[in-house]
C-alpha positions as CSV (number, residue, x, y, z in Angstrom):
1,X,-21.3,-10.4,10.6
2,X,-21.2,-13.8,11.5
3,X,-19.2,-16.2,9.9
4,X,-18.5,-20.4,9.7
5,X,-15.5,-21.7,9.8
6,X,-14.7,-24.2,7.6
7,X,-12.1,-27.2,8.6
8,X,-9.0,-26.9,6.3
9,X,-9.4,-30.3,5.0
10,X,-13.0,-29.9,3.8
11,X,-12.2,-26.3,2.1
12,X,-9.3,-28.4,0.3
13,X,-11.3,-31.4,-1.0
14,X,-14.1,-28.5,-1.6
15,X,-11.7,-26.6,-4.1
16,X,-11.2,-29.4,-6.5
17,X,-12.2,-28.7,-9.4
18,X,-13.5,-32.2,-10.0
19,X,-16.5,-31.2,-7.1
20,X,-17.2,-28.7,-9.2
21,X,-19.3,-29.5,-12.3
22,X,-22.0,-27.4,-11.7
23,X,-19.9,-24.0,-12.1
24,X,-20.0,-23.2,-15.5
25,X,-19.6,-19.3,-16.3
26,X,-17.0,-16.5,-15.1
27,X,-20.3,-15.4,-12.7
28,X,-20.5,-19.0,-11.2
29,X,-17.1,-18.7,-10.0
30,X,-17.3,-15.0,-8.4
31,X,-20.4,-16.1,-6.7
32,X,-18.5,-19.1,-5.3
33,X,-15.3,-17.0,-4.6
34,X,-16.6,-14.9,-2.7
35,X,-19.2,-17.4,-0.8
36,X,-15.5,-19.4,-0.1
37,X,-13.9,-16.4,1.2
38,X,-16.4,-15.3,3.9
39,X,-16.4,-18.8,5.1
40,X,-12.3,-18.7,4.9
41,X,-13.0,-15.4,7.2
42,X,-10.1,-13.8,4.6
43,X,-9.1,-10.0,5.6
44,X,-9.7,-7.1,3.1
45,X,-7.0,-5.0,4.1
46,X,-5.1,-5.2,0.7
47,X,-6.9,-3.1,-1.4
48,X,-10.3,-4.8,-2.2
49,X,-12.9,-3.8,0.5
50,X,-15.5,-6.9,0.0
51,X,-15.3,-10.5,-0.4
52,X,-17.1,-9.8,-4.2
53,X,-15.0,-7.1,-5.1
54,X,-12.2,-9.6,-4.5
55,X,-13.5,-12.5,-6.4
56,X,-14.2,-10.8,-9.6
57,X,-10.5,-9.4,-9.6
58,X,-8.9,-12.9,-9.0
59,X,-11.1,-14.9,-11.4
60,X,-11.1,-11.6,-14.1
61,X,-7.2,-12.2,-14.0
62,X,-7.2,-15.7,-13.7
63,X,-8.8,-15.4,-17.1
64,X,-6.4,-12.8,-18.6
65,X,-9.0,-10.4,-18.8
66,X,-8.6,-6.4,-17.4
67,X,-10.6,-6.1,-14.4
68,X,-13.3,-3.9,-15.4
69,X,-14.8,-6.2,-18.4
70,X,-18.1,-5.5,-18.9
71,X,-20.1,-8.0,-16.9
72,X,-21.9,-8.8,-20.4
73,X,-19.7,-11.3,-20.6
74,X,-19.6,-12.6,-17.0
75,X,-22.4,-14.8,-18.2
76,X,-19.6,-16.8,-20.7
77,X,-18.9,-20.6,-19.9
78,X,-15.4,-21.5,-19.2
79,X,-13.5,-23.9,-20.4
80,X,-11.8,-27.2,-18.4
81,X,-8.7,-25.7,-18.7
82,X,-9.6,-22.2,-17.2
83,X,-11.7,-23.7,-14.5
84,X,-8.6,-25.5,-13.4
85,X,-6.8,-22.1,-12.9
86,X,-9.6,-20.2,-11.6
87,X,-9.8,-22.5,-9.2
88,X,-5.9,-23.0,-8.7
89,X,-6.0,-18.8,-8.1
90,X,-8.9,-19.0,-5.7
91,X,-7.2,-21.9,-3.9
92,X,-4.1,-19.5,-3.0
93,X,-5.7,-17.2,-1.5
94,X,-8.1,-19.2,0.6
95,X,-5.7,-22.0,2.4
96,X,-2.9,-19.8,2.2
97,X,-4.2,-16.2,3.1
98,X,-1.5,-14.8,0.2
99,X,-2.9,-11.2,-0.7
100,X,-4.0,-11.0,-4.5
101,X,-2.0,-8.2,-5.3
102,X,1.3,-11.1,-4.6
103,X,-1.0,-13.6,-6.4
104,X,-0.2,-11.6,-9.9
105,X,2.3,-9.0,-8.7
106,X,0.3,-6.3,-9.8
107,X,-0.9,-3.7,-6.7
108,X,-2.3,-0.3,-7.7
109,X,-1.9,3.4,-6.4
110,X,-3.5,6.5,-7.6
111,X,-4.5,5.0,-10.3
112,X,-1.3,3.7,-11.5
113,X,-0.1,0.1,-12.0
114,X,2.8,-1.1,-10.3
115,X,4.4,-4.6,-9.5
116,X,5.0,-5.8,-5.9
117,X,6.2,-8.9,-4.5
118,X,6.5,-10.0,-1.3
119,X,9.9,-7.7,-0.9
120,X,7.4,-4.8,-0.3
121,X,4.5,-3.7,1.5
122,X,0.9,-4.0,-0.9
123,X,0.5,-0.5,-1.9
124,X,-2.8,0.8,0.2
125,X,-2.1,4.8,1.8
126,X,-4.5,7.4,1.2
127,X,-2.1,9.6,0.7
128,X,-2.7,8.7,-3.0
129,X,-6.0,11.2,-2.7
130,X,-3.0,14.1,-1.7
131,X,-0.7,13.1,-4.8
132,X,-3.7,13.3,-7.0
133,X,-4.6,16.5,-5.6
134,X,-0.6,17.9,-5.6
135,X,-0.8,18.4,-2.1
136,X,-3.5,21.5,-2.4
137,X,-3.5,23.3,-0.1
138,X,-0.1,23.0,1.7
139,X,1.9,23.9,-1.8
140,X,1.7,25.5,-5.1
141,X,2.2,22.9,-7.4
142,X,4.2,25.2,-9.7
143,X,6.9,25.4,-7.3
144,X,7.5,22.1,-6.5
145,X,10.9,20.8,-8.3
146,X,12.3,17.8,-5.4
147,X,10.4,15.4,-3.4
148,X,11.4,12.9,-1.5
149,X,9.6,9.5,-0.8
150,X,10.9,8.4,2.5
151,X,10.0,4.5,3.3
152,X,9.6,3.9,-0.2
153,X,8.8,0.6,-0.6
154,X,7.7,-0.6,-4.1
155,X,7.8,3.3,-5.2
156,X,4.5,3.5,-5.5
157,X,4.2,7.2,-4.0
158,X,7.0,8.8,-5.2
159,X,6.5,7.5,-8.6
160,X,2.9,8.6,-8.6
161,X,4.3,12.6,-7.6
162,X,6.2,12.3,-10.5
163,X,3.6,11.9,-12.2
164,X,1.7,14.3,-10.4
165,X,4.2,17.5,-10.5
166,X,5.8,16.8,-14.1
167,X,8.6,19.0,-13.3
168,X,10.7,18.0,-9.7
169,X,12.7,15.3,-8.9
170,X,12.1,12.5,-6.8
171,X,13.8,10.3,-5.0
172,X,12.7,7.1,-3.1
173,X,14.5,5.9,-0.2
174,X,14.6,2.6,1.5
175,X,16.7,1.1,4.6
176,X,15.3,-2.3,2.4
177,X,17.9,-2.9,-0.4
178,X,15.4,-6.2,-1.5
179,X,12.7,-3.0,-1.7
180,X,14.6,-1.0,-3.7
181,X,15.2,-3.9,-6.0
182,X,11.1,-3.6,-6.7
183,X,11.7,0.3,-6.5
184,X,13.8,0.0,-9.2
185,X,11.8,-2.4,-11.5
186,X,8.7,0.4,-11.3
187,X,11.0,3.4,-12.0
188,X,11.8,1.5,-15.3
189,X,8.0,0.5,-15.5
190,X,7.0,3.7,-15.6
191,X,9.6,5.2,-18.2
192,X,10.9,7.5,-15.0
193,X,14.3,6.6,-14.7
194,X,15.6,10.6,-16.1
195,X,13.7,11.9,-13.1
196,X,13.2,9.5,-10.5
197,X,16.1,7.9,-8.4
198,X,16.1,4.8,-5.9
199,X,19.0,5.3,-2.8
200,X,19.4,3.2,0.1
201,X,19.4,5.0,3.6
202,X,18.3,4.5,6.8
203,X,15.7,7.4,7.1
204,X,18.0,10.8,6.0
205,X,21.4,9.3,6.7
206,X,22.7,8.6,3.1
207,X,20.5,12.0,1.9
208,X,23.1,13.8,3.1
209,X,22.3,17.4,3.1
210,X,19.6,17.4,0.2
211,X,16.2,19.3,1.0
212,X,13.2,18.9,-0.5
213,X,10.0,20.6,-1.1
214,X,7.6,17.6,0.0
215,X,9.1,14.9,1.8
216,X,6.0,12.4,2.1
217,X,6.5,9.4,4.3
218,X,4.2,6.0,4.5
219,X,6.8,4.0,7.3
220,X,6.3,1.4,9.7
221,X,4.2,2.1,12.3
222,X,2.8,-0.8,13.5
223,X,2.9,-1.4,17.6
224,X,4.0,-4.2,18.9
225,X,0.3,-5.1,20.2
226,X,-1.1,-4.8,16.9
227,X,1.7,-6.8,15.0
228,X,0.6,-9.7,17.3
229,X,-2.9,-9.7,16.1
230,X,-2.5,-8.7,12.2
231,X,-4.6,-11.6,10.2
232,X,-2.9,-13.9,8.6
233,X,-2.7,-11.8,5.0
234,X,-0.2,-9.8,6.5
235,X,2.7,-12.4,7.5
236,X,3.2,-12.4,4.1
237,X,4.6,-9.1,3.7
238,X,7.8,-8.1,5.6
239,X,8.0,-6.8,9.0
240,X,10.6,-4.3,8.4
241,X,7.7,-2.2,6.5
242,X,5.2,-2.7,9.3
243,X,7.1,-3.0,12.8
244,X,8.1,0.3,15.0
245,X,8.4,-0.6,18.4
246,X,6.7,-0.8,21.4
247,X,4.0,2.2,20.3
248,X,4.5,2.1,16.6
249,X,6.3,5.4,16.8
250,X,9.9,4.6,16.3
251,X,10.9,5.7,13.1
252,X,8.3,9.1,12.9
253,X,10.3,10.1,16.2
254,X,13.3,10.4,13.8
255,X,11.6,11.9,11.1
256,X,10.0,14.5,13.0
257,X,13.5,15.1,14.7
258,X,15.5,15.0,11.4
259,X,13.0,16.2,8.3
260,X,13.4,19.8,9.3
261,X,17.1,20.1,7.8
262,X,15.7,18.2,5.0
263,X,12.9,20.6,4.0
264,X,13.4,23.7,1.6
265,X,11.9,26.9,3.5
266,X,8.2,26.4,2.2
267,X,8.5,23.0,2.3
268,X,6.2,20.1,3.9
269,X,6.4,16.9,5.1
270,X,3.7,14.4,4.9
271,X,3.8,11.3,6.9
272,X,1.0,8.1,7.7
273,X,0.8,6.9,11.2
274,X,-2.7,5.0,10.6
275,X,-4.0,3.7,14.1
276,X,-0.7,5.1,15.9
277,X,-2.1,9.0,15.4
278,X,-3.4,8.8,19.2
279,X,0.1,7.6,20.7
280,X,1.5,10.5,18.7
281,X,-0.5,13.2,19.8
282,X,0.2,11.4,23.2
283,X,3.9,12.0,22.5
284,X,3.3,15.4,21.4
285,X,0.5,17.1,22.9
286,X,2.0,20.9,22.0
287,X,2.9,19.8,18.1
288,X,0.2,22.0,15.6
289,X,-0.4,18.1,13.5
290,X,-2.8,19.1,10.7
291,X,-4.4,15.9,10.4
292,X,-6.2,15.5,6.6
293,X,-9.2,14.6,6.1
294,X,-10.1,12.4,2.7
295,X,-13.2,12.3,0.9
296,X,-12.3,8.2,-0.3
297,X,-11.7,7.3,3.7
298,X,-8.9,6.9,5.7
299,X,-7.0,8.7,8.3
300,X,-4.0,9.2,10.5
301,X,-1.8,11.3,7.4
302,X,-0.5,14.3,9.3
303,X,1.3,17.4,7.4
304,X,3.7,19.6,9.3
305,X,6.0,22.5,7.8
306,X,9.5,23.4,8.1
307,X,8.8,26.1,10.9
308,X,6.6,23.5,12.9
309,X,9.2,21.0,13.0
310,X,12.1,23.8,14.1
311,X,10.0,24.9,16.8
312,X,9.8,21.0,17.8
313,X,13.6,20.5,17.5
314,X,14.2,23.8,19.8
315,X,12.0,22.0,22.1
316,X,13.0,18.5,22.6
């Protein structure tokens, strides 16, 4: 697709809302929005796959309103007042590339609400199709009574298997203490503080010798090539969730070293290395990686059990 850039100064004087008089209704403004954000050539690697999709949400919010009201009432005129902070919204996220999920400090994952800040990464794995699932095949969800969420983050994935296997423990671990803080503020969210606990380690180092019958893992795993070229939208969440080294392998080399003593004898262990899968295999051309498969999209989620990670710790 080809797109125009637009100067910075015209986009500015553009997004006053005194230049505006001929937007009148909640539609107007989406059909600007998103006519401003393919000229602002904005990424949609936050959660909202289309320019459109993207411009509803921020004006629906803008406006207080839940994001799936009926478009009946997209044809409603706005007042001077909400103009201003459609437009106010829309300007933050076209001059200064901020994600919307930091705009209201609302991100979503398997189906669940949580808040995020700029402390965390915007929620985003597909490993939300697995938690919805329980994990099928690789467990019996019956058995399941500990998981671990390893690079937690905002929470958002261990949170959601509490949810998803209303019986276990879970606990959400974090080198981050500023992401635990947000960690923290969605265990409480979500009414899971008698079942879900927030500890700080640097991957199983404070874990001590707990195991766990899913440990599920979304780190960093971003190469340094790729951390070079990330738009803009992603300087605004911190590097420590994105950055692993040279091939974006750093911390799943200790994982896959480490997770074994970790794991209860059926256990599993789940863990996202997006665009880094290749290196990986790369790295470990004799390791059986069942790579899943996921009927929303998305890729690079590998699962590995107890007895494959053993036979790669006799190994190495």
């Amino acid at each position: 697709m080809i797109t125009t850039q637009v100067p910075r100064e015209s986009m500015s004087s553009e997004l006053e809302i005194s230049k505006l008089p001929e937007l009148s209704t909640i539609t107007d403004f989406i059909r600007w929005g998103a006519s401003r954000f393919v000229e602002a050539d904005l990424s949609y690697t936050h959660g909202l796959a289309s320019p459109l999709d993207e411009a509803a949400y921020l004006v629906l919010r803008a406006l207080n309103l839940p994001v799936d009201t009926p478009d009946v009432y997209w044809s409603s005129a706005l007042t001077s007042n909400e103009k201003a902070k459609v437009v106010e919204i829309l300007k933050q996220r076209i001059t200064d590339k901020i994600p919307a999920a930091y705009i209201f400090k609302e991100g979503w994952f398997a189906g669940l609400q949580f808040y995020v800040d700029e402390r965390v990464l915007v929620p985003r794995s597909p490993i939300a199709e697995l938690v919805e699932n329980q994990f099928a095949p690789w467990v019996d969800a019956d058995d399941v009574l500990n998981v671990l969420d390893l690079c937690t983050g905002c929470g958002c994935i261990g949170i959601a298997c509490a949810y998803a296997f209303p019986h276990a423990e879970v606990d959400l671990s974090d080198v981050s203490p500023e992401a635990l803080e947000v960690a923290n503020i969605n265990i409480e969210k979500h009414d899971a503080q008698q079942r879900v606990m927030a500890i700080e380690s640097n991957i199983f180092s404070n874990l001590k010798d707990k195991q766990y019958d899913i440990i599920v893992s979304n780190p960093p795993y971003v190469d340094a090539e790729d951390m070079t070229d990330l738009p803009k939208e992603f300087h605004h969440e911190p590097a420590l969730g994105l950055s692993s080294g040279a091939d974006g392998l750093d911390l799943t080399r200790v994982i896959l070293q480490q997770a074994a003593q970790h794991l209860t004898e059926n256990g599993i262990l789940v863990v996202e290395v997006g665009n880094s899968q290749y290196a990986l295999m790369e790295l470990f051309p004799e390791m059986p990686f069942q790579w899943v498969e996921f009927e929303r999209g998305g890729d690079g989620v590998f699962v590995l059990t107890k007895q494959q990670l053993e036979q790669l710790q006799s190994t190495h």
